[in-house]
N, C-alpha and C positions, 0 to 999 in steps of 0.2 A: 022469595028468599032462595038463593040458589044453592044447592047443596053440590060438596066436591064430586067429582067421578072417581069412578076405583081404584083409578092410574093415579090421580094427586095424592087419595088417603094412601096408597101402597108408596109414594114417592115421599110425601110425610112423614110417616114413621122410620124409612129409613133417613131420610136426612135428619131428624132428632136423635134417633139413637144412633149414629155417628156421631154428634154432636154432645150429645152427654157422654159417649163416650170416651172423649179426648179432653170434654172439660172437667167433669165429676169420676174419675175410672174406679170410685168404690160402689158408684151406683150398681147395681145388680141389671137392672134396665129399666128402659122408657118405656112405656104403655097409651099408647093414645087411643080413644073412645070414640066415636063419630056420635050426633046425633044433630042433627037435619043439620043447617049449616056449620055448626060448631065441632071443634074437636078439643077434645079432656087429656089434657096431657099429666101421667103421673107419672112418678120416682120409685122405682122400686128396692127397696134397700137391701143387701145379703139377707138380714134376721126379718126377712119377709114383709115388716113395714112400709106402708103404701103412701107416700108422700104424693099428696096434687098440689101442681104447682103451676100451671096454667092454661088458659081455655082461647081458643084459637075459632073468631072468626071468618069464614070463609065469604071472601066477597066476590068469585070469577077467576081469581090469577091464584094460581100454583106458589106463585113467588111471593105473593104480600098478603098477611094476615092481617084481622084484628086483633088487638090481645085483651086480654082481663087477666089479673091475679088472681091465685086464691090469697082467701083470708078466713085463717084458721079462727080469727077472734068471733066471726060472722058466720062461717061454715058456707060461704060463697063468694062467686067471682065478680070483682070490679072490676069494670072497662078503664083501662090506662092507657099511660104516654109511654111510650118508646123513649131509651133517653136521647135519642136523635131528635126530640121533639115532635116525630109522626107518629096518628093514632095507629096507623099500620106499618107493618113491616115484613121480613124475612122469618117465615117459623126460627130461625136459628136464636136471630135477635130477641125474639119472645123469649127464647129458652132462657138464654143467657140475663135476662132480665129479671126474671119471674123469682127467683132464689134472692136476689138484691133488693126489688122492689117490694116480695111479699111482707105484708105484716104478720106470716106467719111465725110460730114461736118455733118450728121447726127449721134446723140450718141447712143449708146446702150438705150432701156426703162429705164427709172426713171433716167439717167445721168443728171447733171446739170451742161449746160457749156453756153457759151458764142457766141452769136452771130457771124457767119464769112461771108467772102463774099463767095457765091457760083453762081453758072451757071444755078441756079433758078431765080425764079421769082421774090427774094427777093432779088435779086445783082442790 
């Protein structure tokens, strides 16, 4: 299993947090996590709220991830489809993914929705 180099995780995090920050700009910021080939991509809210929203494996190329969701219901990441239909793609496309596809009960920054039960502290 190959894990990134210093240059991809340092070229990662910036192109995410560009990236959330033209598509989500209440977000506080993006946080990514390395661990052997994976990287943990969270949400960090103003009121300090840590939202993970997807996990990014690395397979050789800077440019094409694999992705997985989280899923708040589970407290872990499934491996998914890109809606281009590839299991890989562009960290970008992951990002932009991962808020649409999660089944988590948590919304995208600035969403306005509705109260649900969850496996928090609030169920």
């Amino acid at each position: 299993m190959a894990t990134p180099p210093a240059s991809t995780k340092t070229s990662l995090a910036q192109r995410l947090t560009g990236h959330a920050r033209n598509r989500w700009p209440a977000l506080a910021k993006v946080e990514v996590r390395f661990r052997a080939q994976f990287a943990y991509v969270d949400g960090h809210l103003p009121d300090g709220e840590v939202l993970p929203l997807c996990r990014l494996r690395y397979g050789g190329s800077a440019s094409s991830w694999g992705f997985a969701i989280y899923r708040a219901s589970h407290d872990d990441y499934q491996d998914n489809i890109l809606p281009n239909g590839q299991f890989a793609g562009s960290p970008e496309d992951a990002l932009s993914t991962a808020p649409a596809a999660s089944t988590s009960t948590t919304p995208p920054p600035g969403a306005k929705t509705h109260h649900r039960r969850t496996n928090k502290q609030d169920h």
